[in-house]
Structure formats: C-alpha cells, structure tokens
C-alpha positions as CSV (number, residue, x, y, z in Angstrom):
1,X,76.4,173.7,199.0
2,X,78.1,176.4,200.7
3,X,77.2,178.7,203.3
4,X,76.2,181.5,202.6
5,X,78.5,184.9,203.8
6,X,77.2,187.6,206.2
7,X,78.7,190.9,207.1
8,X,80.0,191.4,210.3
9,X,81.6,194.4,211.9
10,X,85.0,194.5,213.2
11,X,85.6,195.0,216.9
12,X,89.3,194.1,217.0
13,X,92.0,193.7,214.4
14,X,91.8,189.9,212.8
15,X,93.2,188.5,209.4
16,X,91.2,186.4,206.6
17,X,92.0,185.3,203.6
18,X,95.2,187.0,204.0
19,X,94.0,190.4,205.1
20,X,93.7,192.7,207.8
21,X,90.8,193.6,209.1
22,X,90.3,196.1,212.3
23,X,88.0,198.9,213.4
24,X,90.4,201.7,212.6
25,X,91.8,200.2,209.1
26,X,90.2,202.8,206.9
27,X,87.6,200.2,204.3
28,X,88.5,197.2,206.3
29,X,85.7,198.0,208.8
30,X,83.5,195.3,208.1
31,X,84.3,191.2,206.7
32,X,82.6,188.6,205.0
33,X,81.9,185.5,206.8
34,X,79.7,182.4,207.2
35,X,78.5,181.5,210.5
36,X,81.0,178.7,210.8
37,X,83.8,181.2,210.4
38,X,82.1,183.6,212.7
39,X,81.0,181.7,216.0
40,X,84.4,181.7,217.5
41,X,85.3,185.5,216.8
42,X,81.9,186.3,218.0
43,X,82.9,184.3,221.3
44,X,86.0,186.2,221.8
45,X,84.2,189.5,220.8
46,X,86.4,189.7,218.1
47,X,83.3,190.4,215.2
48,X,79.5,191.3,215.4
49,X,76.9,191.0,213.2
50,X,76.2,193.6,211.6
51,X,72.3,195.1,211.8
52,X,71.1,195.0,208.2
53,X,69.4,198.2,207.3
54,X,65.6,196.9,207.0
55,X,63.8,200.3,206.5
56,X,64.7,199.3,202.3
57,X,64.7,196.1,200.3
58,X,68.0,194.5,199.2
59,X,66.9,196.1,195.2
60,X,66.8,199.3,196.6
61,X,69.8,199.3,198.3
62,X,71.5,198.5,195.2
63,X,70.3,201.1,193.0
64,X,71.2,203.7,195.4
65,X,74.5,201.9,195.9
66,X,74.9,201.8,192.1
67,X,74.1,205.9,191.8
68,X,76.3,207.1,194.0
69,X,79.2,205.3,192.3
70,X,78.9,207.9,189.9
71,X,79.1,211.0,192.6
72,X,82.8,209.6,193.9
73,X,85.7,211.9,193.4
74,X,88.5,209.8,191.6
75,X,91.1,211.9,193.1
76,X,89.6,211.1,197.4
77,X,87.0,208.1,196.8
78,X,88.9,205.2,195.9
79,X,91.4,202.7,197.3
80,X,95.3,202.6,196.1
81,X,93.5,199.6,194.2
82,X,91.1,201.6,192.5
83,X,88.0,200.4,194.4
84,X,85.5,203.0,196.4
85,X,86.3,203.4,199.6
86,X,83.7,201.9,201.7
87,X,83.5,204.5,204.6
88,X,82.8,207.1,202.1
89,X,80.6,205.3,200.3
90,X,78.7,204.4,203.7
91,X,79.2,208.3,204.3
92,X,77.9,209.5,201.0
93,X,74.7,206.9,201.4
94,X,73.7,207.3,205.1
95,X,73.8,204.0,205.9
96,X,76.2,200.5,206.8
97,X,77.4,199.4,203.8
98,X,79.5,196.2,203.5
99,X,82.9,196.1,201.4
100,X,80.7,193.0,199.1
101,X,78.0,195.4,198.5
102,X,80.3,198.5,197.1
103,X,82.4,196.0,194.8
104,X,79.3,194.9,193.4
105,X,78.2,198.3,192.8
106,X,81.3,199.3,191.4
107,X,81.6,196.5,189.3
108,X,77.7,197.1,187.8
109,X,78.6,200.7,187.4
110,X,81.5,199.7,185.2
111,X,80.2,197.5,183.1
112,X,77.2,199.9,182.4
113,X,79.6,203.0,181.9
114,X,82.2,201.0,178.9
C-alpha cells in the first residue's frame, strides 16, 4: 500500500517529479509528499507541513472549493496550462489551499459543467 501524500509548504526552491517548486514560483507554493519523501527536506528546512484548516470538514472544503471554480476569470485565473491558479484560488477562498485540492475541484467542476 502506498503512503499516503500530505501538503507541505515550500520554504526554499526544490524539484519533484520533474518540477520546480519554491516560495516565490507563482502556484508552486505548496507540494505533495509522503512522509518518507518529506523527513529529509523537513531536516534541511527545505518544506513544512502545512497546518490543515480544521475550523471545516474535508466535504466542506470541497464544495466551497468546487463553487468558486465557477467565479475564476478565464482571462487572469488560470495557468498557461489551463488549470486555476492556486494562489487565487487560495485568495478568492480565504484559506491554504493545496495545488491536489484545486485540480480536483477543477476537474469536478468540469465534468459537471459538459
């Protein structure tokens, strides 16, 4: 079984699974790691976890997540890949979100707008 990925904020520029990650690369704030993958950039102050928002469950996080998709600006909001930008999204919200948690959203609010 594999272990399971937390979010971690970036504290210094680092590259996984072939990209950059660093506190002033604009949605590339935050990374998805296990705790393997974590322990020695945590050591070398590299990464931090990153405090969970625990004043809302995991379902509502995800249904406001999911509406604010629809509030983005096509033209500002998204990546050159066509994904939301994270720090807006985390802006528009008013709280941490991870890069995992605004795929999903976008990917939900996709699938329920075709």
């Amino acid at each position: 079984m594999s272990e399971e990925k937390q979010t971690y904020n970036v504290l210094s520029s680092l590259r996984h699974d072939g990209e950059v990650y660093g506190p002033d690369i604009e949605d590339m704030e935050t990374v998805e790691l296990t705790k393997t993958e974590a322990a020695p950039l945590e050591k070398l102050k590299v990464v931090e976890l990153a405090e969970p928002d625990e004043s809302m469950s995991d379902e509502d996080r995800a249904g406001i997540l999911r509406e604010t998709m629809a509030l983005l600006d096509p033209e500002t909001d998204f990546t050159k890949a066509g994904n939301p930008k994270q720090k807006v999204v985390t802006e528009v919200v008013g709280f941490e979100v991870s890069a995992a948690e605004v795929l999903a959203a976008w990917e939900t609010h996709q699938s329920s707008t075709e």
